[in-house]
C-alpha positions as CSV (number, residue, x, y, z in Angstrom):
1,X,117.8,236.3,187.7
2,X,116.1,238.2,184.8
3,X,115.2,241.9,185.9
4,X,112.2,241.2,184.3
5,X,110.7,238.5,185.9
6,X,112.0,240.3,189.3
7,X,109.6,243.7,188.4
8,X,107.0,241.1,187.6
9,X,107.1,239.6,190.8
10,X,106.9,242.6,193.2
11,X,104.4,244.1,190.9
12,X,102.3,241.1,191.6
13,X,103.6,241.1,195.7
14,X,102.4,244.4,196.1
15,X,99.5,244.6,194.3
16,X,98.5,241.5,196.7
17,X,99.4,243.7,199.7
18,X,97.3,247.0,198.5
19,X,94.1,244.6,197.8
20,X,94.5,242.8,200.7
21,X,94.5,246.3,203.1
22,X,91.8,247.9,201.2
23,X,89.5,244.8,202.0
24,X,90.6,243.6,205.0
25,X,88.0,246.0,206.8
26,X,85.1,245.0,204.4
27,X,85.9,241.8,205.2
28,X,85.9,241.7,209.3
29,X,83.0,241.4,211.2
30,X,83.2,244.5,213.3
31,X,81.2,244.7,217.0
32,X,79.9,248.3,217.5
33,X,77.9,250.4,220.0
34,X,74.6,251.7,218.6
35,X,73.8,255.3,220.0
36,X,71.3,256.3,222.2
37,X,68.6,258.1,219.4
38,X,67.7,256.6,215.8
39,X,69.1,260.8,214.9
40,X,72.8,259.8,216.3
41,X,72.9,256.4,214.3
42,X,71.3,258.4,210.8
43,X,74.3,260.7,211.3
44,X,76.9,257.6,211.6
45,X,75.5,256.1,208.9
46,X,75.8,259.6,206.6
47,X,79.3,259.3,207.7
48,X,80.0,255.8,206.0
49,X,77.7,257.1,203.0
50,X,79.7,260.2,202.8
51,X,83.2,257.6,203.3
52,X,81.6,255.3,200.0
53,X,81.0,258.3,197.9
54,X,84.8,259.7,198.3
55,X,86.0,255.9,197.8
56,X,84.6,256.0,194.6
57,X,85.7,259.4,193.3
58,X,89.6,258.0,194.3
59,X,89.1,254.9,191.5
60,X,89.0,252.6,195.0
61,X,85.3,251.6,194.1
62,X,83.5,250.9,191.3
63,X,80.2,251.9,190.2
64,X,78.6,249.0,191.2
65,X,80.6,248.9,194.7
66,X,79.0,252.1,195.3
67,X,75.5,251.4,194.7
68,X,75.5,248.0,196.7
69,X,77.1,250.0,199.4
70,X,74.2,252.3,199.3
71,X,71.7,249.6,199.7
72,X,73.6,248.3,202.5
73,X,73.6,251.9,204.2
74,X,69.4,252.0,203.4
75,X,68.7,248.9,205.1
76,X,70.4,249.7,208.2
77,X,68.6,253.2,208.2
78,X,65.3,251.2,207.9
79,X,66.6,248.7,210.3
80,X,67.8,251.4,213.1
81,X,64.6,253.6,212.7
82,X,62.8,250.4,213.3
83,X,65.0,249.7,216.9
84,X,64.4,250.8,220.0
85,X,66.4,254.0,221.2
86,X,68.0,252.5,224.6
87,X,71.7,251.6,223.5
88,X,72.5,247.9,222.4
89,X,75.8,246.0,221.2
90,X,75.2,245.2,217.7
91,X,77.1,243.7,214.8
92,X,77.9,245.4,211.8
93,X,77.6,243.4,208.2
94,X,80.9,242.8,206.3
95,X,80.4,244.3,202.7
96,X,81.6,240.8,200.8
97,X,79.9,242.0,197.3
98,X,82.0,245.2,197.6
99,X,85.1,243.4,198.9
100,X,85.0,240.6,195.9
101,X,84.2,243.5,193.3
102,X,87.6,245.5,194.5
103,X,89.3,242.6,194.8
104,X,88.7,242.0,191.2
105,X,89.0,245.8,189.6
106,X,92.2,247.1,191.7
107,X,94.7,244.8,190.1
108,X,92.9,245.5,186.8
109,X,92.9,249.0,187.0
110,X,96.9,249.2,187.9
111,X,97.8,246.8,184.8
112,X,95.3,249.0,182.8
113,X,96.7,251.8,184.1
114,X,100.3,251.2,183.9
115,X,99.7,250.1,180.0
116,X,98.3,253.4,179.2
117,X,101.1,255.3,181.3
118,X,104.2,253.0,181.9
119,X,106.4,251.5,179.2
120,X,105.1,247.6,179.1
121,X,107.4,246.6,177.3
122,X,110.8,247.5,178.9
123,X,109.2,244.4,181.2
124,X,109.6,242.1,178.7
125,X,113.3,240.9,178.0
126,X,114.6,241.8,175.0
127,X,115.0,238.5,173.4
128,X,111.5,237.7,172.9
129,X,110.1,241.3,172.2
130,X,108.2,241.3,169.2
131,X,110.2,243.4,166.5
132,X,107.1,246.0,166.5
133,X,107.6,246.4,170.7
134,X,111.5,247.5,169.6
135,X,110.3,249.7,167.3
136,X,107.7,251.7,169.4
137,X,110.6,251.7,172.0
138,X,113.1,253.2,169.6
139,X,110.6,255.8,168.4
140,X,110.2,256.5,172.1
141,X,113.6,256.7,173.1
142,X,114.1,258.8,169.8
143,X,111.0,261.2,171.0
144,X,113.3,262.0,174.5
145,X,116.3,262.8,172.5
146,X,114.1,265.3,170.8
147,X,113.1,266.8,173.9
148,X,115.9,266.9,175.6
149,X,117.2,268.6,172.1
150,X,114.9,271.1,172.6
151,X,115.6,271.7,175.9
152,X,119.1,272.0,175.8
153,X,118.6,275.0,172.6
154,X,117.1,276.7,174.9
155,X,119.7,275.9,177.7
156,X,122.8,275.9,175.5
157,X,125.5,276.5,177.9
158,X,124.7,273.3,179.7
159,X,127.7,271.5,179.4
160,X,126.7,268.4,181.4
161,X,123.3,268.3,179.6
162,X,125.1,268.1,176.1
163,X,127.6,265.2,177.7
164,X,125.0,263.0,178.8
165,X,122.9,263.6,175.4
166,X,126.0,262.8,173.3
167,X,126.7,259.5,175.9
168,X,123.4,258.2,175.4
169,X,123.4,258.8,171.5
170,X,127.0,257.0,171.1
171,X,125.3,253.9,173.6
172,X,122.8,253.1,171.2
173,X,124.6,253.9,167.8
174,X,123.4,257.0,167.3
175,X,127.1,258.7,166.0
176,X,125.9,261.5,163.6
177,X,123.7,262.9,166.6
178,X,126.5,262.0,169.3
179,X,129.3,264.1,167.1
180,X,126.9,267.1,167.0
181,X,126.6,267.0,170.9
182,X,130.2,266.1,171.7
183,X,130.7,269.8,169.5
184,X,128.5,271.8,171.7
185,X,130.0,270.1,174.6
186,X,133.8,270.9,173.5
187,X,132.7,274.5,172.4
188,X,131.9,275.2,176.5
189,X,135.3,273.1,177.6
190,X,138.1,272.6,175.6
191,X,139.9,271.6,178.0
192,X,138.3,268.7,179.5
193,X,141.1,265.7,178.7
194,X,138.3,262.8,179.0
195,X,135.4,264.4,176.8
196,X,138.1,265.0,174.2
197,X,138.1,260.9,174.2
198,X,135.1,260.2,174.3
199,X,134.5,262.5,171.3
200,X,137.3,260.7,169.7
201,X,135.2,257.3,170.7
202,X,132.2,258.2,169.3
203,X,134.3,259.8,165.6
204,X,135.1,256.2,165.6
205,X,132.2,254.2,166.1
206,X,131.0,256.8,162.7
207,X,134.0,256.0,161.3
208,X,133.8,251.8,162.0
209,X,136.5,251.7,164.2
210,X,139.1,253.5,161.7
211,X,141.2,255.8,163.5
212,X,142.8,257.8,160.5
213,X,141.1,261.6,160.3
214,X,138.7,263.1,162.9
215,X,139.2,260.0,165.9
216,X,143.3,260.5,165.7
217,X,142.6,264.3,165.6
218,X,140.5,264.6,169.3
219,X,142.5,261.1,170.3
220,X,146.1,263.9,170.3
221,X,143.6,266.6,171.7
222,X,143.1,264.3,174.7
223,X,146.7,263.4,175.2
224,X,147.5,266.7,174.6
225,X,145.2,267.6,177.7
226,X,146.4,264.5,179.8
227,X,149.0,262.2,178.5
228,X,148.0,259.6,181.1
229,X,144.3,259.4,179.4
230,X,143.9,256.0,179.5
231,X,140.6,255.4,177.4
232,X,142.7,257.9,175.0
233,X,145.9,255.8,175.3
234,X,143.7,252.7,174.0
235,X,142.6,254.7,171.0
236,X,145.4,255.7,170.4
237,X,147.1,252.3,170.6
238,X,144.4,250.6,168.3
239,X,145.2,253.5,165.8
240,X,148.9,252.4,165.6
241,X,147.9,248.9,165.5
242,X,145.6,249.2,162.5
243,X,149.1,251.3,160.9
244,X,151.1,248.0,162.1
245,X,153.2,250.3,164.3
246,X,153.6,247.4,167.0
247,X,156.9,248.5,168.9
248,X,154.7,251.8,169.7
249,X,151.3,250.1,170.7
250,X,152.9,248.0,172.8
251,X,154.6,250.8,175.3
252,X,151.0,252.9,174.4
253,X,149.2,250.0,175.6
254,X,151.1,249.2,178.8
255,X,150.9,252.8,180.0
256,X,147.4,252.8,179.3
257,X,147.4,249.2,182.0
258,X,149.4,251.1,184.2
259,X,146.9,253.7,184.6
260,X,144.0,251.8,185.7
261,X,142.4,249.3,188.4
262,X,143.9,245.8,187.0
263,X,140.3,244.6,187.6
264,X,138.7,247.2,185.1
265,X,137.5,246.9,181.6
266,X,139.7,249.4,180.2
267,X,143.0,246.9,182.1
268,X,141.4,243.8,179.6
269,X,141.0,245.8,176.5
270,X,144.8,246.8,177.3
271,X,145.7,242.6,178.2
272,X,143.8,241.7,174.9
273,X,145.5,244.3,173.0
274,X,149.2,243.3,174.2
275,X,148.3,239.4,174.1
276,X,147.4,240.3,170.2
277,X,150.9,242.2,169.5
278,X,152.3,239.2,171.0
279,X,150.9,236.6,168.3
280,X,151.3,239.0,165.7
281,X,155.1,239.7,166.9
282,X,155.5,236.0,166.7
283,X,153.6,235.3,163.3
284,X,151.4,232.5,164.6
285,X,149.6,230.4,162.1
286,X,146.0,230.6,161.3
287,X,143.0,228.9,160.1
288,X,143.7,231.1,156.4
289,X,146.7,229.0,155.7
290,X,144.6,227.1,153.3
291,X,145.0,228.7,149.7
292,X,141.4,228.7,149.4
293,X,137.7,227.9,151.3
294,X,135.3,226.3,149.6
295,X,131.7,227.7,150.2
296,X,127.8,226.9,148.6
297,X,128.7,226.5,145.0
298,X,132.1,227.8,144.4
299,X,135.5,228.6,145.6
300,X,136.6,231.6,147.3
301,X,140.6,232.4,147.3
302,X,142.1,233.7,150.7
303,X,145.2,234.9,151.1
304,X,147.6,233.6,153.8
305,X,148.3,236.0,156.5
306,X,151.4,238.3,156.6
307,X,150.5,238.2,160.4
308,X,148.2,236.8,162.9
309,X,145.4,239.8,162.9
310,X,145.4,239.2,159.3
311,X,144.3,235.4,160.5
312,X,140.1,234.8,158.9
313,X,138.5,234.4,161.7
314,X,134.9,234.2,159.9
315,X,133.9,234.1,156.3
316,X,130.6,235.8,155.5
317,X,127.7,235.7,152.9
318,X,125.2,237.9,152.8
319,X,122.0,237.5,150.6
320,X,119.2,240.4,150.7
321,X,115.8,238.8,150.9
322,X,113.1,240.0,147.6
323,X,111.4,242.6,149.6
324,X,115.1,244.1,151.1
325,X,116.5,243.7,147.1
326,X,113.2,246.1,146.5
327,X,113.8,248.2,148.8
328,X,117.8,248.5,148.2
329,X,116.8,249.3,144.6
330,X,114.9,252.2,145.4
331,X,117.4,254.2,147.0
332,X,120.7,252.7,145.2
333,X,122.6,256.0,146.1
334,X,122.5,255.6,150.1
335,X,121.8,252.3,150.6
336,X,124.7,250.0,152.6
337,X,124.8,246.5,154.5
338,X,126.5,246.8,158.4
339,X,127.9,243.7,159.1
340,X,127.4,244.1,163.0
341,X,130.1,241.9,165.5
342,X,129.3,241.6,169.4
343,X,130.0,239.3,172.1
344,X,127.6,236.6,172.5
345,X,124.5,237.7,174.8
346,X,125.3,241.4,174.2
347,X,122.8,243.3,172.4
348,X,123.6,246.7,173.5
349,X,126.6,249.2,173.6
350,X,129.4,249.7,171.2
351,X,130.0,246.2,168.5
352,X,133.5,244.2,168.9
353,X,133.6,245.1,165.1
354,X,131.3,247.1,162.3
355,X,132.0,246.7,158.4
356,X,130.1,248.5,156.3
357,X,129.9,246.8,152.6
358,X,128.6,248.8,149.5
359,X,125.7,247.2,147.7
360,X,128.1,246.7,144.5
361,X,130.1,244.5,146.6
362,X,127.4,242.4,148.4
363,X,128.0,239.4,146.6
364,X,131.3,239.0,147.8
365,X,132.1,237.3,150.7
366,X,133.8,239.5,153.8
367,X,136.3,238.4,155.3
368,X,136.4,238.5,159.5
369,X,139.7,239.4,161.0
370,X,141.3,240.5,164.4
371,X,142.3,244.0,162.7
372,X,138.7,244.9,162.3
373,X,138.0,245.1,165.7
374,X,136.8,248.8,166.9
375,X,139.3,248.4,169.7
376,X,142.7,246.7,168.9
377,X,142.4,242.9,169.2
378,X,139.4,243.4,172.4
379,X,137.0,240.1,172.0
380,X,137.5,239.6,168.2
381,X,139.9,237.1,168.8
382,X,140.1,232.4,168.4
383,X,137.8,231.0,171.3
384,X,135.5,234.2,171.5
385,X,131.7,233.6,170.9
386,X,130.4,236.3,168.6
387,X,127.0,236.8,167.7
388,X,127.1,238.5,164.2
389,X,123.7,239.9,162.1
390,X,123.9,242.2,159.1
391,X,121.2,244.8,158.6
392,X,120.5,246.9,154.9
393,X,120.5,250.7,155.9
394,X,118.7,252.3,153.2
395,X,120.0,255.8,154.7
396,X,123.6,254.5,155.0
397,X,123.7,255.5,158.5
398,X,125.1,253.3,160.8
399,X,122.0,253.7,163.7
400,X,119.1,251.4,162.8
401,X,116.3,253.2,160.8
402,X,112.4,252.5,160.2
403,X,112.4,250.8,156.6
404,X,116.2,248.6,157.3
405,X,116.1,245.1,157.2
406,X,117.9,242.7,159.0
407,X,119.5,239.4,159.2
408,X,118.9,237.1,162.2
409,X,121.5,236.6,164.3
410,X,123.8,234.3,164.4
411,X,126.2,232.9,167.0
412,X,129.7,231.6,166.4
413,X,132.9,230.5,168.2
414,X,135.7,232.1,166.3
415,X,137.2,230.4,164.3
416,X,134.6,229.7,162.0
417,X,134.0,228.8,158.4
418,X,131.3,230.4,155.9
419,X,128.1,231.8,157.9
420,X,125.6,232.9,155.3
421,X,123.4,235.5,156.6
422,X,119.9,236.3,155.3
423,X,118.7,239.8,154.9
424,X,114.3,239.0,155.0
425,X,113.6,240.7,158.6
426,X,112.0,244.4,158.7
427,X,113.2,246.8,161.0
């Protein structure tokens, strides 16, 4: 069920439950003893006075609650000054008006409230949020980052803090930040085996999945730690898969299995990866056999493959929309397409695959393949759904920036033919 609907539901179940035990009394018809002196009942009725006045100052009465309330209290002051003093049963007067107008305010008050406190629109799935909600929730989840920046200068020896700063930044693409927090982190413990490899995760996510440079550099820093590392065994075996070193990813790979639950994420990436050296071992044919795919209005050579992660599992187009061709103009220097690979229904966490294309090549066609995949041969493989979108980074940053535009997305089963993709949405 979606999480969304579910808050929605028990927001609405108990809002019901607060209204109905704030009214329930106003509602009953209650049988009470009158005192013996008209002084005795004035008191009583103080009391309730006293009760309506506090009622309103806690937000659970309105202005106009309060003043029928009042009238209500006047009458029966007029009424019991007007009684004999010798003690009588009596009953007392259900306050409908007042129940009716809380009835009405409380749930308004909490959505009002909760709009001008909450988030509103973490309620709202994802899919449907307008692009304006997304934005006002990055700038808010950028706003904590800054905080917890802040706080964390003034803290700076707080190694977990920096950890869980850099985590959070790598989550959402954020890799320039994430490097500069995984440096403070390392600084306080260099020998921590597993924050070596995630600071060789997030190097690569900057680096598009290429493991040459900084990501091989903390990858051996982490094995040097812990040669049983197994999320720095899979790094390290997609390294030597992208240098076509297949005799050593496969025993890399299989000790990095061997070192997990066989029910864990990191025991797939490892299957994937060995099922991949497998076909590429035995050469297996692919949809690029053709000497050539034709697309809109001309013909695009392809290579055959030397091997099966050389197979085309996707041919794409890209074409930037007026405004985006403006706005790639302005800032020719910086300005980059990401070509941006995830599983189908997946819109967070790290991409299958990210390609980043220089505005002088744009009008070429980019080629999809198994080796492009940010961990070897993990999802970006025939029979996967993908959902690919391309988005014009006028900073050349890989993290999504006010002032991008986008593509929409697009949904495939690999393998697929030409996709064109259309660069028209702001960020």
């Amino acid at each position: 069920m979606n999480p969304s609907l579910v808050f929605i539901a028990l927001l609405a179940v108990m809002t019901a439950v607060v209204v109905w035990i704030v009214l329930r009394p106003l509602l009953k018809r209650r049988v009470e003893m009158k005192a013996a002196t008209v002084d005795t009942n004035v008191q009583a009725i103080r009391v309730e006075l006293s009760e309506a006045r506090r009622d309103r100052k806690l937000g659970l009465l309105s202005d106009a609650g309060l003043v029928e309330a009042e009238r209500e209290l006047e009458a029966r002051v007029l009424s019991e000054s007007a009684q004999p003093s010798a003690a009588m049963n009596t009953t007392a007067p259900r306050y409908k008006r007042t129940a009716i107008a809380l009835g009405v305010l409380l749930p308004v008050l909490a959505v009002v409230g909760y709009a001008a406190i909450g988030m509103p629109v973490a309620v709202v799935p994802e899919a449907v949020r307008p692009p304006q909600a997304a934005t006002a929730q990055d700038s808010q989840m950028t706003e904590l980052f800054k905080l917890a920046e802040e706080r964390l200068n003034k803290e700076p020896n707080d190694v977990k803090g920096w950890i869980l700063l850099a985590r959070a930044k790598a989550s959402v693409g954020m890799f320039d930040g994430a490097m500069h927090d995984y440096e403070k982190a390392v600084a306080l413990t260099p020998d921590d085996s597993e924050l070596w490899s995630d600071f060789a995760d997030a190097a690569a996510g900057k680096s598009q999945g290429k493991m040459e440079g900084k990501p091989l550099e903390y990858i051996n820093k982490a094995l040097a730690l812990d040669g049983k590392n197994a999320k720095a065994l899979l790094l390290r075996g997609t390294y030597e898969m992208q240098k076509n070193d297949l005799v050593a990813a496969e025993k890399t790979f299989s000790l990095a299995k061997s070192e997990v639950d066989p029910k864990s994420g990191f025991a797939q990436i490892a299957d994937n990866a060995l099922a991949d050296i497998k076909t590429r071992q035995g050469g297996a044919p692919s949809m690029a056999a053709a000497a050539a795919v034709t697309t809109d209005t001309r013909a695009v050579a392809v290579a055959a493959p030397t091997t099966a992660s050389d197979a085309v599992l996707a041919i794409v187009k890209f074409q930037l929309g007026a405004d985006a061709l403006k706005a790639a103009a302005a800032n020719p220097g910086s300005a980059a397409v990401f070509l941006i690979v995830r599983a189908a229904g997946v819109d967070r966490g790290p991409p299958l695959a990210a390609k980043k294309i220089s505005l002088g090549q744009i009008d070429q066609p980019v080629m999809l393949t198994a080796a492009d995949a940010m961990i070897g041969g993990a999802g970006l493989k025939a029979g996967a759904e993908v959902a690919i979108q391309a988005r014009l980074s006028l900073s050349g940053q890989p993290a999504a920036q006010p002032g991008d535009w986008q593509s929409g997305k697009a949904t495939l089963k690999l393998p697929f033919g030409v996709v064109s993709l259309v660069l028209d949405q702001a960020n």
